[in-house]
C-alpha positions as CSV (number, residue, x, y, z in Angstrom):
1,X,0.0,0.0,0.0
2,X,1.2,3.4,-0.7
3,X,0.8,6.7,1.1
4,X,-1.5,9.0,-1.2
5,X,1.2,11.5,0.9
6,X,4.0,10.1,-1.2
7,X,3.7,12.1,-4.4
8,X,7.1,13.0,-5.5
9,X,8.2,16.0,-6.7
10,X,5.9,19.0,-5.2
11,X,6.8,22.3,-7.5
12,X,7.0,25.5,-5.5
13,X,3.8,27.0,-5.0
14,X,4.9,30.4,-6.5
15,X,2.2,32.8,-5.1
16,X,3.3,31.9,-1.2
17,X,7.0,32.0,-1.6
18,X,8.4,35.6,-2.2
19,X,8.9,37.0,-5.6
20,X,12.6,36.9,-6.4
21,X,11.8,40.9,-8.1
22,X,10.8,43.4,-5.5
23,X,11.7,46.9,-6.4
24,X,10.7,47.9,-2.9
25,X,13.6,45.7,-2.0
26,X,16.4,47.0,-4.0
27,X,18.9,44.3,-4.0
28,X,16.4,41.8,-5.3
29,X,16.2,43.9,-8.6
30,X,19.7,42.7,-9.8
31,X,19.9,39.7,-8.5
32,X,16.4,38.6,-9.6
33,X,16.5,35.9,-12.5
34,X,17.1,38.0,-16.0
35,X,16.1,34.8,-18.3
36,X,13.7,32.1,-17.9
37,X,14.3,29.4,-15.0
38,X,15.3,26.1,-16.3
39,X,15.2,22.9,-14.5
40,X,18.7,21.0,-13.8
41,X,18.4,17.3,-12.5
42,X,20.0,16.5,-9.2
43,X,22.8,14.2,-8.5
44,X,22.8,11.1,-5.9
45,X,25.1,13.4,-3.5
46,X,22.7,15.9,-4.0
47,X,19.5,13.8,-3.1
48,X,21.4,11.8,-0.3
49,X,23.8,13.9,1.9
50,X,25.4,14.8,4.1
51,X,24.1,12.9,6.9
52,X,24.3,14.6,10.3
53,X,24.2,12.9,13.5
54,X,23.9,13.6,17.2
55,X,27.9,13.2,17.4
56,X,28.8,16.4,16.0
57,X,27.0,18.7,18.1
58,X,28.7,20.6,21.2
59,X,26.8,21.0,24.5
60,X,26.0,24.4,24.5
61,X,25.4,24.7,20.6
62,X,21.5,25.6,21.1
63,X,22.1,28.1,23.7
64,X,23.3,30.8,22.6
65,X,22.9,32.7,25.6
66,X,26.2,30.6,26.7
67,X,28.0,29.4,23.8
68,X,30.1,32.4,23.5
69,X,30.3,33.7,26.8
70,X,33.3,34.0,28.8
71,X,33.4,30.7,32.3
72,X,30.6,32.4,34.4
73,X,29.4,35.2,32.1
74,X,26.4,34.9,29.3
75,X,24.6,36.9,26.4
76,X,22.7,40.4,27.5
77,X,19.6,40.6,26.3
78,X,15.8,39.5,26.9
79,X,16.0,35.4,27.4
80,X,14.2,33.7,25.3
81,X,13.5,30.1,24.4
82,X,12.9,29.2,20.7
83,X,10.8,25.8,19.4
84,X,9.0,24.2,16.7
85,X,8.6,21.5,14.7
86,X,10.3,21.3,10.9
87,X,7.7,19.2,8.7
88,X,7.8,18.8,5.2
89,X,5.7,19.9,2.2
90,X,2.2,17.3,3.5
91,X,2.7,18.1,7.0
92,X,4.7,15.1,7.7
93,X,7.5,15.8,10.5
94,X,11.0,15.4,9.3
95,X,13.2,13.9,11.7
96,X,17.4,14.0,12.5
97,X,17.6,17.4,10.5
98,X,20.3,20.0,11.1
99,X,19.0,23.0,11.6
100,X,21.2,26.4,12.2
101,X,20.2,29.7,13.2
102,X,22.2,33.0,13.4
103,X,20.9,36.7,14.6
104,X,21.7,39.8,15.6
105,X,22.3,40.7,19.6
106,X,19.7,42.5,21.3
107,X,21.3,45.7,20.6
108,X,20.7,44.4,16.5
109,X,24.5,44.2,15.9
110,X,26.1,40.8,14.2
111,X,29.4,39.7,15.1
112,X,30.5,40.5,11.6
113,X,33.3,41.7,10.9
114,X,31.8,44.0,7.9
115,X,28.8,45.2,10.5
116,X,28.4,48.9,10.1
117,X,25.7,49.5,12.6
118,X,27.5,51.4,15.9
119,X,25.2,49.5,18.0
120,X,27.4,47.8,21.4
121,X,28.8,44.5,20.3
122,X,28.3,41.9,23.6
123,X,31.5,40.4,24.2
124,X,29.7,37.1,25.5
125,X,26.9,36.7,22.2
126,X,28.4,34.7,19.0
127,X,25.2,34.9,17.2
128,X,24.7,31.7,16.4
129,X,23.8,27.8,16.5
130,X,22.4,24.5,15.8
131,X,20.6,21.8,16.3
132,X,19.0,18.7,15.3
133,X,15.5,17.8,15.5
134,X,13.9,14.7,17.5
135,X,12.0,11.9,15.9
136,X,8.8,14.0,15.9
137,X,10.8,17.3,14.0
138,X,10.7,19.1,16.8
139,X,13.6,21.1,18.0
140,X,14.4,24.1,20.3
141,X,17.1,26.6,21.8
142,X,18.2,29.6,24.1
143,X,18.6,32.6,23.2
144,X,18.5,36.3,23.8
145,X,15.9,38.8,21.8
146,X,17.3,40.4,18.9
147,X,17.0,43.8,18.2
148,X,16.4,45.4,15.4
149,X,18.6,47.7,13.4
150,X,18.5,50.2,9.7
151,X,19.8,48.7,6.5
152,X,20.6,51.1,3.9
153,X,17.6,50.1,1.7
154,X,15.6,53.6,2.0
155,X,16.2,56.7,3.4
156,X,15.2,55.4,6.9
157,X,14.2,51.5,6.8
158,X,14.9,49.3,9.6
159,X,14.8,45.2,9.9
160,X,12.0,43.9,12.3
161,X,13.8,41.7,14.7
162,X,14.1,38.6,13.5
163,X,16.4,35.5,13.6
164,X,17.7,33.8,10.3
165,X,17.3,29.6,9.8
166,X,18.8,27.0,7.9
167,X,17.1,23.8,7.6
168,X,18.7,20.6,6.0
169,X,16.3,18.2,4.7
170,X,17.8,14.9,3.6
171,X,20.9,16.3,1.2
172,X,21.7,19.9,0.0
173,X,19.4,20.2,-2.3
174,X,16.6,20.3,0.0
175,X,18.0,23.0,2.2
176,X,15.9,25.8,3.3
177,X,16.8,29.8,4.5
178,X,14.1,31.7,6.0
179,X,13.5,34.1,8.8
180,X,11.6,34.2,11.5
181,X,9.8,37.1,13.5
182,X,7.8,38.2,16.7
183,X,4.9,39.0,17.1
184,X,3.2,41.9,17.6
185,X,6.6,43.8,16.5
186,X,5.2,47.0,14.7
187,X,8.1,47.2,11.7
188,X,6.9,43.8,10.3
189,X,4.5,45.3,8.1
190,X,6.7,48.2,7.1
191,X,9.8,45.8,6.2
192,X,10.9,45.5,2.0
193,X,11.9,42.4,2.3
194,X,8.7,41.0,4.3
195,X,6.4,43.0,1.3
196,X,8.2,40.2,-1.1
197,X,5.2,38.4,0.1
198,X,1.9,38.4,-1.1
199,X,0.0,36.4,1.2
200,X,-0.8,37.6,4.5
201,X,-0.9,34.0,5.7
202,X,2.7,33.8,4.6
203,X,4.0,36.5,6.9
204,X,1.9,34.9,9.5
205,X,3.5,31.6,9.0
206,X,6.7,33.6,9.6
207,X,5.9,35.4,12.7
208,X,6.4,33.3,15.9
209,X,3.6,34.0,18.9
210,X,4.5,34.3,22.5
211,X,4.1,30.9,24.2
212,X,3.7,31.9,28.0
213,X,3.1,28.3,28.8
214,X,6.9,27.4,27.8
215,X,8.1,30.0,29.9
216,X,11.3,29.3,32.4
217,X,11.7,31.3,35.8
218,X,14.1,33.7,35.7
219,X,15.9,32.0,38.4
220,X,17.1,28.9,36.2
221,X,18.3,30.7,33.2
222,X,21.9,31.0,34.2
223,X,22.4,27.6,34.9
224,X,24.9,25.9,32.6
């Protein structure tokens, strides 16, 4: 018996995903595509790795409120804790996946050493992770809030806070960037690169609610 699930290739549904030519968002009008797409077939390493395993993960690589930090220091910034569950195209969960994450501090500076925003840079805050997800796709880790910052877009644009996700399916070819946003943060609507979708639902899909019931007392956090 086969699962009615199990259909293949699904195409990219082209009216959820954002359109690759945005004037709004300037950088997408040279690098959209200036010729038609064409389809290339994938290779067996392509469709079949890497595969990532439990091994090659630190201790502290999905808490990023100690990662970085100096013996007996850690991250400034609002703590936070940061789950969900990475399922594939039919809703089916997708288990043993890597999945990285990288963001600004709460000031909204990167570690980067190209950053031009003057915002303080926290000496104990990398900016980034990973993890990999459990049987059921689900996955989770500490963080602080980032902040937000301007990007030279427009004459006065700013990024809603947001933190940035990489998500491995089975092999490279099935890897996924996206971003990921709070809600009720009022520079979601206002953003360039958030207007590259269409669908309301899509931005929705994007914006992660507050969850008071996975709250941690703020007397635990600082335990390593």
């Amino acid at each position: 018996m086969t699962d009615a699930r199990d259909t293949g290739f699904i195409p990219r549904d082209r009216a959820w995903h954002p359109a690759p030519y945005h004037p709004p968002y300037k950088t997408s009008v040279k690098r959209s595509p200036q010729a038609a797409l064409l389809s290339m077939p994938s290779t067996l390493g392509e469709e079949t790795g890497p595969v990532f395993g439990h091994a090659m993960l630190g201790e502290l690589d999905n808490d990023l409120i100690h990662n970085f930090a100096q013996p007996g220091e850690s991250a400034i910034g609002p703590r936070i804790v940061v789950y969900g569950r990475v399922l594939d195209e039919t809703g089916r969960a997708v288990p043993n996946t890597l999945v990285e994450f990288w963001q600004a501090n709460a000031g909204g500076r990167y570690r980067h050493k190209k950053e031009g925003y003057l915002a303080p840079l926290d000496p104990n805050f990398g900016g980034c992770g990973r993890t990999i997800t459990g049987e059921d796709g689900f996955y989770e880790f500490r963080t602080v809030q980032p902040g937000p910052y301007p990007w030279p877009n427009g004459m006065n644009d700013w990024r809603p806070a947001h933190i940035h996700f990489s998500i491995f399916g089975s092999g490279f070819a099935q890897r996924l960037i996206t971003q990921m946003y709070f809600e009720g943060d009022p520079l979601i609507p206002l953003c360039p690169i958030v207007g590259t979708l269409k669908d309301p639902r899509a931005v929705e899909a994007l914006t992660a609610p507050l969850d008071m019931n996975r709250t941690i007392p703020a007397a635990i956090w600082e335990r390593r």
